[in-house]
C-alpha positions in Angstrom: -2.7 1.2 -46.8 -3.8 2.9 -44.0 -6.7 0.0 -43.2 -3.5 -2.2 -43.2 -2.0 -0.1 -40.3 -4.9 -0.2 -38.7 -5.5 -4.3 -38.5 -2.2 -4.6 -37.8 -2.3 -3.0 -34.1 -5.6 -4.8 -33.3 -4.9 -8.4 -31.7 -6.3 -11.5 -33.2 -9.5 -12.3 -32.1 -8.8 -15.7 -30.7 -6.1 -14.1 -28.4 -7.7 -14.9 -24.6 -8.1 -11.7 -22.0 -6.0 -11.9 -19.5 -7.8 -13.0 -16.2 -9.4 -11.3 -13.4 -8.4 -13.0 -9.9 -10.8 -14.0 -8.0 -11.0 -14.9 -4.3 -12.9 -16.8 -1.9 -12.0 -16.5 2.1 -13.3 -18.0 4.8 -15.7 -16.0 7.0 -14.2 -13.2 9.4 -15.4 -12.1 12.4 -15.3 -8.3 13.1 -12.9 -5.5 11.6 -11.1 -6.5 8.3 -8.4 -4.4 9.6 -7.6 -6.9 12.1 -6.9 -9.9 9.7 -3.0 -10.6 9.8 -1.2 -10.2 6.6 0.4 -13.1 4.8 3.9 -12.1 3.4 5.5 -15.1 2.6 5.4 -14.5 -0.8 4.1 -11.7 -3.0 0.9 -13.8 -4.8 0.0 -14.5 -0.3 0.6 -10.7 0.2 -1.6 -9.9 -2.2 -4.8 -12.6 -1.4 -4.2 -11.5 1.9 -4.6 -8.0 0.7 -7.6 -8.5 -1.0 -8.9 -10.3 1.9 -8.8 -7.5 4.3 -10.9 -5.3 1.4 -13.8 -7.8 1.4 -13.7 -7.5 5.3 -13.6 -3.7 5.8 -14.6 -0.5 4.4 -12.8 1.2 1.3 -11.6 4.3 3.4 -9.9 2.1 5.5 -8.3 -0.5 2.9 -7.6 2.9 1.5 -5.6 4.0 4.2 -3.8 0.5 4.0 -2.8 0.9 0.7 -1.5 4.5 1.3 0.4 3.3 3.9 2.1 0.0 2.2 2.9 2.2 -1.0 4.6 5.1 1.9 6.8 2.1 3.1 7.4 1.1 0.1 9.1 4.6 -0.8 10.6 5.3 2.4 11.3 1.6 4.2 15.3 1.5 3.2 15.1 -2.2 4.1 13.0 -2.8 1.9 14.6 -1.2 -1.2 11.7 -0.7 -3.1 10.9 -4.5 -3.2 7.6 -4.8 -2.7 8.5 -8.8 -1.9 10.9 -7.4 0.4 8.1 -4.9 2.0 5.4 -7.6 2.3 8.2 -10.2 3.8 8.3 -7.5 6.7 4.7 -7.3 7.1 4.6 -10.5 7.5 2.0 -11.6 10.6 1.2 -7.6 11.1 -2.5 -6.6 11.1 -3.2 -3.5 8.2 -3.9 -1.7 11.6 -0.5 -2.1 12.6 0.9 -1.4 9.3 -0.5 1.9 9.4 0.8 2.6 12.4 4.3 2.3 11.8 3.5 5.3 9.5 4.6 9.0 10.5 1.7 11.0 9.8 3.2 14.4 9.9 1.6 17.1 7.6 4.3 19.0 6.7 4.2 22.9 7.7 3.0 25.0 5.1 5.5 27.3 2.7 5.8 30.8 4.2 4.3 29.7 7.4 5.1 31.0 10.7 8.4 29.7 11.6 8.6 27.9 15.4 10.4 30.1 17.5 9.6 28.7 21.1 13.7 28.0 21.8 14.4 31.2 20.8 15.2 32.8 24.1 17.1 30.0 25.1 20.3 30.9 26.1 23.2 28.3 26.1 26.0 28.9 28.8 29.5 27.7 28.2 
């Protein structure tokens, strides 16, 4: 019985695997980073995506992805859409992209509070 269990969760073996994309792209000259992304539709987002990786180096494309999945959280017009989110990175460069992001590292808990207004006095 329990061989039965067991053959029952395996798939059958003419079932295909599903399939890796793969891409071809022209040529590029220079920084990957400069390559305009394609958002006029999620499947052009994402070749366009995978173009700029074959062009540039992985801490880079890294930083691209950080920065598109940080938009995607906090970009309130796009809504968590990631169709929505590559629609308004349509024609941007990933160099641009991550430059719409605020950066800010966040002070640390228990940290010295910033007290330079302080002294400020406020006269009615």
């Amino acid at each position: 019985m329990l061989l039965a269990a067991c053959a029952a969760q395996t798939t059958p073996p003419d079932t295909p695997e599903p399939e890796e994309k793969t891409y071809s792209f022209e040529p590029w000259e220079g920084d990957g980073m400069e390559i305009p992304l394609d958002g006029s539709s999620l499947e052009a987002f994402e070749t366009s995506l995978a173009r700029v990786e074959a062009h540039t180096s992985p801490a880079s494309y890294n930083t691209l992805l950080n920065a598109i999945e940080y938009l995607l959280l906090y970009d309130l017009s796009a809504g968590r859409d990631r169709a929505k989110l590559a629609a308004n990175l349509d024609g941007l460069t990933p160099n641009e992209v991550i430059a719409m992001v605020d950066w800010q590292k966040q002070p640390e808990r228990g940290g010295k509070a910033d007290t330079s207004s302080a002294d400020t006095t406020i006269e009615l």
